[in-house]
N, C-alpha and C positions, 0 to 999 in steps of 0.2 A: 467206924468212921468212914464218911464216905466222899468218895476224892471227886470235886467239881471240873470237868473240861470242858466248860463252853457252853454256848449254846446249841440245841440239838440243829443234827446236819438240814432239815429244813429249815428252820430258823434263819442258818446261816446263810443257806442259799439264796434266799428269799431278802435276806440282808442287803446283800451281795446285790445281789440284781436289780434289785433297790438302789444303789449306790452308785451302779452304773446307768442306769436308765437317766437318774438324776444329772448326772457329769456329761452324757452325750446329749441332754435336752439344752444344757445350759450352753456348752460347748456348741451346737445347732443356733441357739439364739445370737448367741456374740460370732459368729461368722455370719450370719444373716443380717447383722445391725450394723458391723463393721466391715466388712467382704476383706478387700485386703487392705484396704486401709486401717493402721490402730488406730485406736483412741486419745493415743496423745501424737498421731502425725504434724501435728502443726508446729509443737514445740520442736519435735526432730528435724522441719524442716528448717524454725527460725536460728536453732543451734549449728544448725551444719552449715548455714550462710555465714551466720555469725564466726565460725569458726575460719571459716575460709578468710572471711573480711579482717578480720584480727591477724591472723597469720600473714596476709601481705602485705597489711600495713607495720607489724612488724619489723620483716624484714625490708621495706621498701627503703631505700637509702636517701634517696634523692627528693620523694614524697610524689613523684611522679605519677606511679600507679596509685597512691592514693588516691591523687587528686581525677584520676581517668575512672575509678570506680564510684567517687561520687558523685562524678557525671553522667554516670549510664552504664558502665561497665557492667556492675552487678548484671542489671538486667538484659544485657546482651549475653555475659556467660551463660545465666541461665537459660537464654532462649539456645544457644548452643549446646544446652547438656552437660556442661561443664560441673552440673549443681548434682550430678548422678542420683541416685534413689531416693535420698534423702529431699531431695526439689518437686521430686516427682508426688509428692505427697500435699503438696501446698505451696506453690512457686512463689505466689506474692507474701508467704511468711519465709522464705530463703531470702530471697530479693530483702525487701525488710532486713532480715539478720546482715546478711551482706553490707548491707548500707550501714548500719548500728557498728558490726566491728570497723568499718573502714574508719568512720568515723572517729571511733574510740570513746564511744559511747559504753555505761555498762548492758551487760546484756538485759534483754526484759524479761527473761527468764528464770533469775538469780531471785534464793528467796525461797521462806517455805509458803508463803501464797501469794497467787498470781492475781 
């Protein structure tokens, strides 16, 4: 009887090298087609506005900051930075989200298609 281990060490190597050439080409493509931006930066930014816009309206008591972020607020914060990484990917989809949760709108994101 005779016991199978694989395929022979050329083979394998040749597999192998295979498998990696493949993964570093592809890997090369998607940083060249996206740099540091992902693919789905725009939803990150609309969500992270959104999340902020919800969260002070929220807590806002009086409805005060509401009423100041849907006058402009949003988009002052984020020309201050306020909107961090996530603005920095697509401002006018933060701004947007911003305005959606102040509002209390749902978000436009929700859903399995957009």
């Amino acid at each position: 009887m005779h016991r199978h281990e694989g395929p022979s060490p050329g083979k394998f190597i040749a597999g192998v090298t295979a498998a990696v050439t493949l993964a570093v080409t592809a890997a090369g493509f998607l940083i060249s087609t996206f740099d540091d931006r992902p693919p789905w930066a725009t939803d990150i930014a609309y969500e992270g506005g959104y999340i902020l816009g919800s969260r002070i309206r929220g807590y806002d008591v009086d409805g005060s900051r509401t009423k100041a972020l849907l006058a402009g607020e949003c988009a002052l914060m984020e020309r201050q930075g306020m909107g961090g990484d996530r603005a920095a990917h697509d401002p006018a989809a933060w701004v947007a989200g911003c305005l959606d949760g102040a509002a209390g709108r749902p978000s436009g994101n929700q859903g399995l298609l957009d």
